[in-house]
N, C-alpha and C positions, 0 to 999 in steps of 0.2 A: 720729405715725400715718402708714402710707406705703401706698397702694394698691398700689404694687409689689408689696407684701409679701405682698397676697390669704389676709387675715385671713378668717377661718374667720365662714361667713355663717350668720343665724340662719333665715334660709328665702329660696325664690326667688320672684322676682317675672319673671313670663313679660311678653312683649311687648302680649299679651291685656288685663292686666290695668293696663301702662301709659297703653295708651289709651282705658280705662277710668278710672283715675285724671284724665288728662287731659281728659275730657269732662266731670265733675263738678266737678274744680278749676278749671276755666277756665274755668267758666259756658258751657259750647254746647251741651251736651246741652238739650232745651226744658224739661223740669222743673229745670234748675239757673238758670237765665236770672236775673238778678237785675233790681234794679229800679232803677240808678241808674248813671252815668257810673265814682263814686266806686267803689260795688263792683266794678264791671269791672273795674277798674287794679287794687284789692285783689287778685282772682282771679288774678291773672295778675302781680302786687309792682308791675311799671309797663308803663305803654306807649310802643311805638318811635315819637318821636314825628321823622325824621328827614324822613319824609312828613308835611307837614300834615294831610292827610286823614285817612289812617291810624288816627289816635288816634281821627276820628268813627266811621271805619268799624268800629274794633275795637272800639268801645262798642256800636253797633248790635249786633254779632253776638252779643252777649254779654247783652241785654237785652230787658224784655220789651215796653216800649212806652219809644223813645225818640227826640225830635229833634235834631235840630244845636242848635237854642237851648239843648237841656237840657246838651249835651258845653261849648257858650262859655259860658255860665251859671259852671258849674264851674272852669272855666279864669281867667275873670276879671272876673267878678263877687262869686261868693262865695270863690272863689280854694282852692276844696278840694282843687282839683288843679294840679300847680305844675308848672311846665317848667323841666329841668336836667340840665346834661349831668354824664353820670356813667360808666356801665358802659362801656370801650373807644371813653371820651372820645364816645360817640354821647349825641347826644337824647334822654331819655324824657320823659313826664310819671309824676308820682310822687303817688301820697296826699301830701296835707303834712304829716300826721305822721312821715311815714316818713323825711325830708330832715334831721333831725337826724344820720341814722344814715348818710345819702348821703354828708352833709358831711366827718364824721369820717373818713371809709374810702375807700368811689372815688373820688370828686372830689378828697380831698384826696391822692391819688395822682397823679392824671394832672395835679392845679393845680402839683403840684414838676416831672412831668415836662414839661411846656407851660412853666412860665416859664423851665425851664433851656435849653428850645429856641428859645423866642423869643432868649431874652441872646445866645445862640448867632448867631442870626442876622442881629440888628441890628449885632455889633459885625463878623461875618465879610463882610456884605456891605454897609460900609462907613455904616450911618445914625448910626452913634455911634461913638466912639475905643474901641479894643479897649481894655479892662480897665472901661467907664464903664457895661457894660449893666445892671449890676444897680442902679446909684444912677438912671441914667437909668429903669427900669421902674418901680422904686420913686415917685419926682417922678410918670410919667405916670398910674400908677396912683391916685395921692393925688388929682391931678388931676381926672380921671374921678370918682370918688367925692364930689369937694367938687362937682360939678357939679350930680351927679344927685343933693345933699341937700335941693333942693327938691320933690323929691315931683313933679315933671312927668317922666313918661316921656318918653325921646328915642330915635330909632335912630343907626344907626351913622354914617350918614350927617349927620346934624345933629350931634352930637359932634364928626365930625371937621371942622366948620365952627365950634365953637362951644368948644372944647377947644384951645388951639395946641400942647399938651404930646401932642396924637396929631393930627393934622390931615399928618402926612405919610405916605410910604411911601418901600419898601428894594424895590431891585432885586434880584431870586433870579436866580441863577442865568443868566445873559444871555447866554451863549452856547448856553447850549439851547434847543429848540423848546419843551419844557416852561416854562422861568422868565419872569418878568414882574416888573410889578410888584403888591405888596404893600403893601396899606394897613393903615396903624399898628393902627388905631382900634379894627377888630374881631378883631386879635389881643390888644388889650390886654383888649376885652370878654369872650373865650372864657377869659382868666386868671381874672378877676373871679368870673366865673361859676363854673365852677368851684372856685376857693376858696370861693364860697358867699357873697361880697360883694354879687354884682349879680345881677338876673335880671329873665330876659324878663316882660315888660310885659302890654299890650294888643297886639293882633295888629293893624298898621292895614293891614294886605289882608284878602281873602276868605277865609273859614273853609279853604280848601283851600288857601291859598297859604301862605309861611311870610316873613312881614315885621315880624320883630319893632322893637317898641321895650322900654328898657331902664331899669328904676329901683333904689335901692337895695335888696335883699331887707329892711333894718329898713325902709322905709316903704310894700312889697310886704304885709309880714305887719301892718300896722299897729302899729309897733314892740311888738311883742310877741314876738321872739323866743325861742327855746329856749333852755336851755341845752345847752353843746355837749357831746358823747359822748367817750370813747376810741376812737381807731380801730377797736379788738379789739373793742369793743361794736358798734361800728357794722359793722361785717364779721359777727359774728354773728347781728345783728337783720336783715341783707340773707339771709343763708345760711338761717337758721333762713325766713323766708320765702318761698326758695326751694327749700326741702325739702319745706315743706308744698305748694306750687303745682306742682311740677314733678319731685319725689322720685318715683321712683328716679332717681338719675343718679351719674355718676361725680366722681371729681376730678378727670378732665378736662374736662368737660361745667361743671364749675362753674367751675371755674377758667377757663373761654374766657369765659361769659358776664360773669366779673366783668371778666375784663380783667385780672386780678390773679394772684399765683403761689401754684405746687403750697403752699407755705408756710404762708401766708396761709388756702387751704382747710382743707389738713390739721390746723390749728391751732383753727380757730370749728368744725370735726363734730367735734373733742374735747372741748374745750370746751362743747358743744350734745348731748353723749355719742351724738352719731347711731350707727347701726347697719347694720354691712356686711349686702347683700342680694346673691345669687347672678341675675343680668341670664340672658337667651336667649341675648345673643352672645360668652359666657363671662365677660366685667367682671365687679367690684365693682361694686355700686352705694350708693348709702346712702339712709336711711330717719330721721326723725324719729323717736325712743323713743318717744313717745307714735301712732303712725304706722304699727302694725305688722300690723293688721287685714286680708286679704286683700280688695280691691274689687271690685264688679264693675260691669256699665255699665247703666244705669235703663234704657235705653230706646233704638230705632234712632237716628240721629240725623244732620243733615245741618250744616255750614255753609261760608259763602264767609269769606274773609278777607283782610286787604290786605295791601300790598304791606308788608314788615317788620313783619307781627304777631310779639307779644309769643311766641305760641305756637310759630311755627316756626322764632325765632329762640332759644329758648329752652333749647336742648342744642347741645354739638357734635355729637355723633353721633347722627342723626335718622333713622337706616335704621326702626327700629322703625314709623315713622308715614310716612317716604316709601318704602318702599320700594327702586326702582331709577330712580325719576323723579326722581330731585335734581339731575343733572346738566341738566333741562329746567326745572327750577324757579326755581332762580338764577343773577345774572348774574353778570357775569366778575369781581366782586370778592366775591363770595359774599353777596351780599345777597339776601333771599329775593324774586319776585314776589307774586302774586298767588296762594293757594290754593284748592280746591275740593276739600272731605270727606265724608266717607260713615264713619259709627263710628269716626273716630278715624285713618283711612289717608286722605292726598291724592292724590285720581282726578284732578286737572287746574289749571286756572287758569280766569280768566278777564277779562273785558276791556271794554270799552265801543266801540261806536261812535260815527261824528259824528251822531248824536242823540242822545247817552248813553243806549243801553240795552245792557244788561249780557248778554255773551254768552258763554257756555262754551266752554272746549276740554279736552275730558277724552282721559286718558291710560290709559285702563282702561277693560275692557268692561263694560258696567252695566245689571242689570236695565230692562225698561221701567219700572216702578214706581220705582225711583232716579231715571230720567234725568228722569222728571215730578215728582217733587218737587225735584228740581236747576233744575228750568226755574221751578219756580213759585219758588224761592227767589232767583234772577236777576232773576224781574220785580218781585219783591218790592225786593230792593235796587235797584233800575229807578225805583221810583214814591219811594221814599225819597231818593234823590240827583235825584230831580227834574230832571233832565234835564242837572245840571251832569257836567261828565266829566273823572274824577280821573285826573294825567298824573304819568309818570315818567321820569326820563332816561333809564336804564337797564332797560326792562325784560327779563325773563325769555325765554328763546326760545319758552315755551309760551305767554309772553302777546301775543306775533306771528302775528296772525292776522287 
């Protein structure tokens, strides 16, 4: 199946009705709002969790009565929602049913391409004799593993204190202003992880800060694990939920978000017999068979959202819903800030003061009746983060103000 080939589509899906689409599948419209942490991530397959915050905030906006205890609740306590890096080697949190299908397919992508970089590294910039990286990762990896089979979560920093087989680091690159050094400990953890051996813990910082510690995923799940998928299964059971949450979109739109190639896509919409859709800005697009209903949008609708929501990170090609504001929206390595919507198009950003409350900067001229429900939905997320104020390294030039 090759989108080049611009297979003959069975009807069009306008821009209209994308963000249409998008305001019911993603739970913001307020009649779709659901009632739980768990459904949010559903809504939406997972969330960027690369920001701490984020993951709360993008549950807030997405529900109908919800606090910060009910988002750690889910995280870990009843552990319904699992943090794992997957899609473009980034953060999410994921349903934990769905990590069967992670394990097999993204992660176990980027876990060949990350250990083939580490070996790479430790033997070029001299921590192990070239030809010994793979036996040396193997020992430290076994290592790590026997450590954490007692069921006490650790971070990286007590590992590498408690561990001697990672307890060191490799200097990169030492002639440049960029290189430094590099400790062993939590590139051996981002391997783990990814292969779907280890995974983050309890959080021991503040719900907004991101401090993990680290256990085996068999004594995460209460050794109950799954059994494991075929890759091609797992690539389909991602796609196939990302057609229903985020369809229409291309195979380029899908292929960025996995991380993964034209191959790989074109292979799970045959497989999954998706259906070419004719886009506004002449694409293919595809559509689930079951999926082919014309939608339309319940209701006006507003919301704010954080910095790497699932939403706007969620296509490559985002003109349909930004606009000509993308270039004020993210920062210089294309990560998104902060958004502010009105039916489905982002009028702005917005941002906190040192009191934390929540201040707009819109990018579009807007009714008075807009800019006052914009204001009340600011104070709203204002009396809900409580005065604490959510920071980022990089943000957006719209959220400079």
């Amino acid at each position: 199946m090759n989108n080049d080939d611009a297979p003959a589509t069975i009807r069009s899906v306008t821009n209209e009705e994308r963000r249409a689409r998008l305001a019911i599948r993603h739970a913001l419209a307020p009649s779709t709002h659901v009632r739980s942490p768990e459904e949010a991530a559903h809504a939406v397959v997972s969330l960027h969790a690369t920001e701490a915050s984020s993951v709360h905030i993008s549950c807030w906006a997405r529900t109908k009565d919800l606090d910060i205890h009910g988002v750690e609740h889910a995280l870990y306590e009843s552990r319904s929602l699992v943090k794992q890096q997957a899609m473009r080697e980034t953060l999410f949190v994921f349903p934990r049913e769905l990590l069967p299908a992670v394990w097999s397919s993204v992660s176990a992508r980027f876990a060949r391409i990350n250990r083939t970089r580490l070996i790479k590294d430790v033997e070029r910039w001299g921590y192990v004799p070239e030809g010994t990286g793979p036996t040396w990762l193997d020992t430290a990896e076994a290592a790590v593993l026997e450590h954490l089979s007692d069921g006490v979560p650790r971070s990286a920093t007590q590992l590498r204190q408690q561990v001697p087989e990672v307890a060191g680091h490799f200097i990169q690159s030492p002639q440049k202003s960029w290189g430094g050094k590099v400790a062993i400990a939590p590139k051996v953890l981002t391997g783990l992880s990814l292969s779907g051996k280890v995974t983050r813990a309890q959080n021991a910082g503040a719900w907004y800060t991101s401090r993990p510690t680290w256990t085996t995923t068999n004594r995460w799940w209460n050794n109950q694990l799954p059994p494991t998928l075929e890759a091609r299964e797992g690539y389909q059971e991602l796609i196939n939920r990302w057609l229903w949450s985020y369809g229409p979109g291309t195979v380029e739109d899908i292929t960025w978000w996995l991380g993964a190639t034209k191959t790989i896509v074109r292979t799970a919409l045959e497989d999954l017999g998706a259906l070419p859709v004719a886009l506004d800005d002449g694409s293919i697009g595809w559509l689930r068979h079951d999926d082919l209903d014309v939608i339309t949008a319940p209701e006006s609708w507003i919301a704010l959202l954080p910095i790497l929501d699932p939403t706007v990170m969620g296509w490559k090609h985002r003109d349909f819903f930004l606009g000509t504001n993308a270039p004020k929206l993210f920062d210089s390595v294309g990560n998104a800030g902060t958004t502010v919507w009105i039916n489905g198009q982002v009028v702005g950003a917005w941002n906190q003061d040192q009191t934390g409350k929540v201040h707009l900067k819109l990018l579009e001229q807007l009714t008075p009746t807009a800019s006052e429900a914009l204001e009340a939905k600011a104070q709203q997320l204002t009396e809900w983060l409580a005065g604490q104020r959510v920071f980022t390294v990089n943000p957006s030039e719209a959220m400079k103000f």
